[in-house]
C-alpha positions as CSV (number, residue, x, y, z in Angstrom):
1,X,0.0,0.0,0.0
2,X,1.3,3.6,-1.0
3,X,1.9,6.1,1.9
4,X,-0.6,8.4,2.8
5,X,1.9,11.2,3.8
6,X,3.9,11.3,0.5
7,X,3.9,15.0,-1.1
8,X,5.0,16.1,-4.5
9,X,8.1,17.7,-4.1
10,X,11.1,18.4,-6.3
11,X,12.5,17.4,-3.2
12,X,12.2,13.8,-2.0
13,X,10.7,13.2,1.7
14,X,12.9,10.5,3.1
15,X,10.6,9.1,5.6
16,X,7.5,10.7,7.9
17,X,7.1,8.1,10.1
18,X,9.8,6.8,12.3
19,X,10.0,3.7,10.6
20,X,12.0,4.0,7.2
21,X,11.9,1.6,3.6
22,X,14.6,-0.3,3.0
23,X,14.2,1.1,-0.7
24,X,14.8,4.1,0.9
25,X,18.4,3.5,2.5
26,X,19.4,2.3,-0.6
27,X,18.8,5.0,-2.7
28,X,21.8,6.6,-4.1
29,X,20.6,9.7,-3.2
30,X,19.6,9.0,0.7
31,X,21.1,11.1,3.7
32,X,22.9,14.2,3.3
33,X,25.2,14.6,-0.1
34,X,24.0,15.9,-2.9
35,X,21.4,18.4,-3.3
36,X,20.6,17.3,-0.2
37,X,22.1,19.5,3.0
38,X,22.5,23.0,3.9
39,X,23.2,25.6,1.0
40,X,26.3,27.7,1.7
41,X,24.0,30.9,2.4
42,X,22.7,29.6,5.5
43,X,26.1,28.2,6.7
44,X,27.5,31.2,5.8
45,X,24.4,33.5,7.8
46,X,24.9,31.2,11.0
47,X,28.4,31.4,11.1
48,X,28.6,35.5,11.0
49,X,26.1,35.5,13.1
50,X,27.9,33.9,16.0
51,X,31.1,35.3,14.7
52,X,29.1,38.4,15.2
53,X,28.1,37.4,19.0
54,X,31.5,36.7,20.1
55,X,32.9,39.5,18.5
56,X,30.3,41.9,21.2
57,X,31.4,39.7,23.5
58,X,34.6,40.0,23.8
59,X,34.7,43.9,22.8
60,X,32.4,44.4,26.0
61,X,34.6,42.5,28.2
62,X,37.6,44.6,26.2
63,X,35.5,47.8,27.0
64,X,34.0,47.4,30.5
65,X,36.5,45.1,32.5
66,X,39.2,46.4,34.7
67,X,42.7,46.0,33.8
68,X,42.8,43.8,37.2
69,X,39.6,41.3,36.1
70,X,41.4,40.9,32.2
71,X,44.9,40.2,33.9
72,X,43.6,37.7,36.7
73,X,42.4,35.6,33.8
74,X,45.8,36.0,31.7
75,X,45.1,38.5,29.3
76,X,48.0,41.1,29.6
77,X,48.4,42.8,26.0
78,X,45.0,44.7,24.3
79,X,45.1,47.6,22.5
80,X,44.1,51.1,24.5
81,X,40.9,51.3,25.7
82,X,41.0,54.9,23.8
83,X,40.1,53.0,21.0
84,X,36.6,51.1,22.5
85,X,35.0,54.7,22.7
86,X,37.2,56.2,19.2
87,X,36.7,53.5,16.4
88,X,32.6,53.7,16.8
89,X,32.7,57.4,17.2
90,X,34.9,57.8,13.9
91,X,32.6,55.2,11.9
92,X,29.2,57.0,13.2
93,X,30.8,60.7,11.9
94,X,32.0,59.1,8.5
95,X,28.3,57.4,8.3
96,X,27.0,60.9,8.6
97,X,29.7,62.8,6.3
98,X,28.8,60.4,3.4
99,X,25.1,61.0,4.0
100,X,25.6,64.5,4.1
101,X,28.1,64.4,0.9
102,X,25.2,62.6,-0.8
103,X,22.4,65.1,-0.1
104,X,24.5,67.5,-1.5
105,X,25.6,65.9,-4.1
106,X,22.1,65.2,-5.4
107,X,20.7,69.1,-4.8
108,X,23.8,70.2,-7.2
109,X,22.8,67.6,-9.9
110,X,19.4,68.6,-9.7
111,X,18.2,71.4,-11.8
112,X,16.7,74.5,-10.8
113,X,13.0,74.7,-10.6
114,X,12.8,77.9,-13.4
115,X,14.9,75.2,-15.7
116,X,12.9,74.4,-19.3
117,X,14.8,70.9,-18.6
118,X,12.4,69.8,-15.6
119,X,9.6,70.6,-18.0
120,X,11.1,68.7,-21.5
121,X,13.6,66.3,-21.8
122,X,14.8,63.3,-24.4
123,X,11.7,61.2,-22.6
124,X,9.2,63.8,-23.2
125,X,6.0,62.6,-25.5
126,X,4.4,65.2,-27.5
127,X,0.8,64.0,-28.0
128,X,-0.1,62.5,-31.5
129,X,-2.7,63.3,-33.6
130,X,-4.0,60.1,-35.3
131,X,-6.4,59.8,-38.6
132,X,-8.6,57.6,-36.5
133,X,-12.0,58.0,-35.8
134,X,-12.7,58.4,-31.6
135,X,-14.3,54.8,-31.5
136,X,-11.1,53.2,-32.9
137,X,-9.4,54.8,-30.6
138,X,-11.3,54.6,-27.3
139,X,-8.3,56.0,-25.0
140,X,-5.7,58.3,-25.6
141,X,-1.9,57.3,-26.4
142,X,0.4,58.1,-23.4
143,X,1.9,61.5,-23.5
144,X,3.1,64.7,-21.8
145,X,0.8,67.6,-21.2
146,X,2.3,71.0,-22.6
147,X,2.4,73.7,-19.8
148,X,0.1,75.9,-22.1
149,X,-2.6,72.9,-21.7
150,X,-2.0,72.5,-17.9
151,X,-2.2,76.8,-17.6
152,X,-5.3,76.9,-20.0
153,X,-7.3,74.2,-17.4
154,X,-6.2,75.3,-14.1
155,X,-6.1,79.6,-14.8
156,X,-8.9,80.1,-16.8
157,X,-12.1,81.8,-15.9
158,X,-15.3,79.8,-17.3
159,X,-18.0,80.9,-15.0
């Protein structure tokens, strides 16, 4: 009789129940080579992430410890403790220099608002006038509207 519990899958279920197939163990393909496994990005996630752990670890203990605690458990040479506050200070500043540096960078690239080119550029549409009749065309082809258009709806006295 068939299992109940089988599911199409480009990946093949090895067993749901504790008890396993003999067909199964045979397989060429049973256990964990192959396809079969975990893919380098998740081996590569879990190992900075606990590189990532005891890497606050040990700059805490580096940072908060007295010099007395670190050389009771044999740790004489680290660098200056100078540094614990310094390095996180400079990379916080440089974070916000290069934000700053891009802001401005962006409003001297971007054009004045009197400029004719935030109005027309190469992607501008003109819109077409086509021979067709209005049911062949039942909505209009994509285009800019001309300021003279936009100045003629929005300024114009009909009362």
């Amino acid at each position: 009789m068939e299992d109940l519990c089988s599911v199409s899958s480009p990946r093949r279920i090895l067993s749901v129940s504790k008890r396993r197939r003999a067909s199964d163990e045979k397989a060429p393909g049973f256990g964990l080579s192959g396809d079969h496994g975990p893919k380098p990005s998740e081996v590569y996630g879990f190992v900075g992430s606990i590189s990532t752990v005891v890497a606050t670890v040990i700059y805490l203990i580096w940072a908060y410890l007295p010099d007395s605690c670190l050389h009771s458990i044999g740790i004489y040479y680290y660098p200056s403790r100078y540094w614990a506050l310094a390095v996180p200070v400079f990379v916080m500043v440089s974070i916000a220099l290069a934000l700053l540096f891009y802001i401005g960078i962006n409003f001297l690239s971007t054009p004045t608002p009197t400029s004719f080119h935030i109005i027309f550029d190469e992607f501008s549409k003109e819109p077409s006038i086509s021979a067709c009749s209005e049911q062949d065309r039942p909505i209009e082809p994509i285009s800019d509207i001309g300021i003279n258009r936009i100045n003629e709806l929005m300024f114009n006295d009909k009362k």
